[in-house]
C-alpha positions as CSV (number, residue, x, y, z in Angstrom):
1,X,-11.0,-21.3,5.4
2,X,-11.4,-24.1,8.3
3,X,-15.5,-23.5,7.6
4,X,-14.9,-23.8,3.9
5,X,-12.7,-27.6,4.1
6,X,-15.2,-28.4,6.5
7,X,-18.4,-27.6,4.9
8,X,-16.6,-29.1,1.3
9,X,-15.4,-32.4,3.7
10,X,-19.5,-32.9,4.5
11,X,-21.1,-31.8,1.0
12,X,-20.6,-33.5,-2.2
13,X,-19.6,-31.2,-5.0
14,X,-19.3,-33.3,-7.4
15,X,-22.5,-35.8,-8.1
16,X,-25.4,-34.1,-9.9
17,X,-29.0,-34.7,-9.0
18,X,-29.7,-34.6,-12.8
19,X,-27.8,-34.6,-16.2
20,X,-26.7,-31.2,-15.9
21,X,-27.0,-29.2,-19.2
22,X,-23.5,-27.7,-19.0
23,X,-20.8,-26.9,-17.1
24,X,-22.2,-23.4,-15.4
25,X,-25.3,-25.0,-14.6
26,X,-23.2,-27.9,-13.0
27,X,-21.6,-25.6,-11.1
28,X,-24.1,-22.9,-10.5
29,X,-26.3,-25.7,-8.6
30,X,-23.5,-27.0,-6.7
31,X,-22.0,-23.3,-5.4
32,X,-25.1,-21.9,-4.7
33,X,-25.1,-24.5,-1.6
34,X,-21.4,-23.8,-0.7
35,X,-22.0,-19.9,-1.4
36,X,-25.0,-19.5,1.2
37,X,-23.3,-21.5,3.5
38,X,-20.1,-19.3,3.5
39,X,-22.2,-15.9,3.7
40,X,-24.3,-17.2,6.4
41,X,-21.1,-17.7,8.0
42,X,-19.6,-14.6,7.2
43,X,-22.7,-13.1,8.8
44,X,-22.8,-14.6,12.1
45,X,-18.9,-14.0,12.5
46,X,-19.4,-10.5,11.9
47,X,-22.4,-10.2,14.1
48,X,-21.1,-12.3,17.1
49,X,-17.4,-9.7,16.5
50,X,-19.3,-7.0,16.7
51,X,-22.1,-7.6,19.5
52,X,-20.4,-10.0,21.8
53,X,-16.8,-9.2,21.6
54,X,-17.4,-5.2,20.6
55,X,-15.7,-5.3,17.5
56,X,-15.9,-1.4,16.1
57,X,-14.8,-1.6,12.4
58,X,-14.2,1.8,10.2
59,X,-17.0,0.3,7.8
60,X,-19.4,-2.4,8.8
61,X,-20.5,-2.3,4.9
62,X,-16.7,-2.9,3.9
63,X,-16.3,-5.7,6.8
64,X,-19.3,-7.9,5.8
65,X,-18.3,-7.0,2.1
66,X,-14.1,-8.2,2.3
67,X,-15.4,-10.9,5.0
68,X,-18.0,-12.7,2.2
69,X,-15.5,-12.1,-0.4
70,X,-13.1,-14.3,1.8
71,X,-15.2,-16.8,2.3
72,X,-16.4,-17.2,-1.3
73,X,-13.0,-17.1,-2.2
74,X,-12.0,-19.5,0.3
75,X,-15.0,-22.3,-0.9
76,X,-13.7,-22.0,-4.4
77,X,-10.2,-22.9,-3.6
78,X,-11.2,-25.9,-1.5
79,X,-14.0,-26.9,-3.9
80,X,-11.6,-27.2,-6.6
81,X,-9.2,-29.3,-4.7
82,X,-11.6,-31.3,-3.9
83,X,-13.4,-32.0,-7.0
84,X,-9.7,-32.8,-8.4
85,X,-7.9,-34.5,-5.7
86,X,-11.1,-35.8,-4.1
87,X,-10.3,-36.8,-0.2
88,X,-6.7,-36.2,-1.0
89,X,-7.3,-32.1,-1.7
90,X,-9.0,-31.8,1.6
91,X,-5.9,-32.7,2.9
92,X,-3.9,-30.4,0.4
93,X,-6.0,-27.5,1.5
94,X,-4.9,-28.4,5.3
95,X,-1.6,-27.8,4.2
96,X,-2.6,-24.8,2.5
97,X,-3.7,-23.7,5.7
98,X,-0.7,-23.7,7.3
99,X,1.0,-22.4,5.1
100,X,-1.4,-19.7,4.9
101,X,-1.2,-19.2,8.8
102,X,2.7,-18.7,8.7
103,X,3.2,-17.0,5.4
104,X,0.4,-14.1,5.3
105,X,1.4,-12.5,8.1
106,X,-1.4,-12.6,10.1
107,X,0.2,-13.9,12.9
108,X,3.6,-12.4,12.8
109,X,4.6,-9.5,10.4
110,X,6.2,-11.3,7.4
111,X,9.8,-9.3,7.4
112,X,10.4,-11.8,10.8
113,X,9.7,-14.8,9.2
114,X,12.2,-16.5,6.8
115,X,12.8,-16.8,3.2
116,X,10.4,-19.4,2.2
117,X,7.4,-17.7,3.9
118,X,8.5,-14.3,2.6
119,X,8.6,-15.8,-0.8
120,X,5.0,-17.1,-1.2
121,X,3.7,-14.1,0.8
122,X,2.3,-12.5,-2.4
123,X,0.8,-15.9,-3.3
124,X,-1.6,-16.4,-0.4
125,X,-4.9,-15.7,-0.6
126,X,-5.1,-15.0,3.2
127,X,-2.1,-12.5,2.5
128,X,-5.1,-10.0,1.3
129,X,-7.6,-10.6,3.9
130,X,-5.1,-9.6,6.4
131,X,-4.2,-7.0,4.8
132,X,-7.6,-5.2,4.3
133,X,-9.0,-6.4,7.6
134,X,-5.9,-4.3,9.1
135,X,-6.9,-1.0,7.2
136,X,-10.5,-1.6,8.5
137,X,-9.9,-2.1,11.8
138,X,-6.4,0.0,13.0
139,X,-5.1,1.7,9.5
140,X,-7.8,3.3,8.1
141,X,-6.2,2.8,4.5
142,X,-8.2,2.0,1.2
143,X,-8.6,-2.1,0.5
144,X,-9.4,-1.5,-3.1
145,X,-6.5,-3.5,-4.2
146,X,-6.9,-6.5,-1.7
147,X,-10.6,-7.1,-2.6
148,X,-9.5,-6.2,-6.5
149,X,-6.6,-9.0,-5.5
150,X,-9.4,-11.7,-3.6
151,X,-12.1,-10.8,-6.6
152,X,-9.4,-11.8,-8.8
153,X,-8.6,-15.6,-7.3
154,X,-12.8,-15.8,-7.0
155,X,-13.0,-15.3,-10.8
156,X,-10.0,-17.3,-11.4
157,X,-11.0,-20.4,-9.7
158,X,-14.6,-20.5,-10.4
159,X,-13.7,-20.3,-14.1
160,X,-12.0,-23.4,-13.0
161,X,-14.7,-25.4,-11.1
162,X,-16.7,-24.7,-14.6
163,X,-14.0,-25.9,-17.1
164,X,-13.9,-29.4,-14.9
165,X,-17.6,-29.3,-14.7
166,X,-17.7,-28.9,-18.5
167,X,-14.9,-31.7,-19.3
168,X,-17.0,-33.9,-16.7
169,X,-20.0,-33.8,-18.4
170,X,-18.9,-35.2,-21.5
171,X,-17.6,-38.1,-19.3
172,X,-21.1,-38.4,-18.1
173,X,-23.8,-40.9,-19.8
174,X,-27.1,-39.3,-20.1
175,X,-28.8,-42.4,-20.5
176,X,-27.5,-43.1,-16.7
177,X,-29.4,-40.5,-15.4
178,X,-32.5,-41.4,-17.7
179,X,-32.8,-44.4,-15.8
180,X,-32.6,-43.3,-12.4
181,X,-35.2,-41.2,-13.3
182,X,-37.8,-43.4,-14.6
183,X,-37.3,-45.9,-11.9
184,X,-37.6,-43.3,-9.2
185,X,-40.9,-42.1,-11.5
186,X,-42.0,-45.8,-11.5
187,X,-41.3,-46.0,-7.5
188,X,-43.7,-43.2,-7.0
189,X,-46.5,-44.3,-9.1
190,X,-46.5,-47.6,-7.0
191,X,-46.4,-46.4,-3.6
């Protein structure tokens, strides 16, 4: 989640190179960036948990697989927030974070924390990674539900980040882009 406001903090997911011919192409050229970013750092968590501090999961298939899912998930929450709130959503998904922290139970089992955190336990994300990465690594129970749960939110919010991309475009001026494009065309031909 810290990689995902980070990564969304440094790359713009909102301007377009182009007029983008709809909302999924919008938003297919912009996650694709995000998306590669968060498996390649899904990978290198896994391998460095593994090789340097001897990490022995039931399933390294189902570790990579739950760990990717969480970081896809967790790029599509904080793009959203930040194509609506801009700046401001970086800042909401901080908050998020902590909130995250204290109410998944991750760091302490939920039934000692109080009412509040108990209450929006269900509703966290990070509530289902936690979950599942427990059954990998001590229970040895089935995570079908938590990655049907994190799929879910995936799904959810990149239906989203399409419907803004969609109501976006029809904000945008074609003829904007047309011009950028022909002077960058005419910058070429003279140099």
């Amino acid at each position: 989640f810290v990689g995902a406001i980070s990564l969304n903090l440094m790359y713009n997911s909102f301007t377009p190179r182009k007029y983008p011919e709809n909302g999924i192409s919008w938003w297919a050229s912009k996650i694709s960036v995000l998306a590669v970013v968060g498996v390649c750092q899904s990978l290198i968590m896994v391998a460095l948990l593994v090789n340097v501090n001897g990490l022995a999961p039931a399933s390294i298939g189902k570790t990579l697989l739950l760990t990717i899912l969480t970081a896809l998930v967790s790029v599509s929450i904080v793009m959203l927030f930040n194509l609506l709130f801009d700046k401001v959503g970086s800042f909401l998904m901080l908050i998020f974070l902590i909130l995250q922290l204290s109410g998944s139970g991750g760091t302490y089992p939920i039934q000692l924390s109080n009412s509040f955190f108990e209450a929006i336990h269900p509703y966290l994300p990070m509530t289902y990674s936690i979950d599942a990465y427990r059954q990998l690594f001590g229970l040895g129970g089935s995570i079908s539900t938590d990655l049907f749960i994190l799929s879910a939110i995936l799904i959810v919010f990149n239906l989203l980040i399409i419907l803004f991309y969609a109501i976006k475009r029809k904000q945008l001026r074609k003829e904007d882009f047309e011009v950028e494009e022909e002077s960058a065309a005419l910058e070429t031909q003279t140099a």
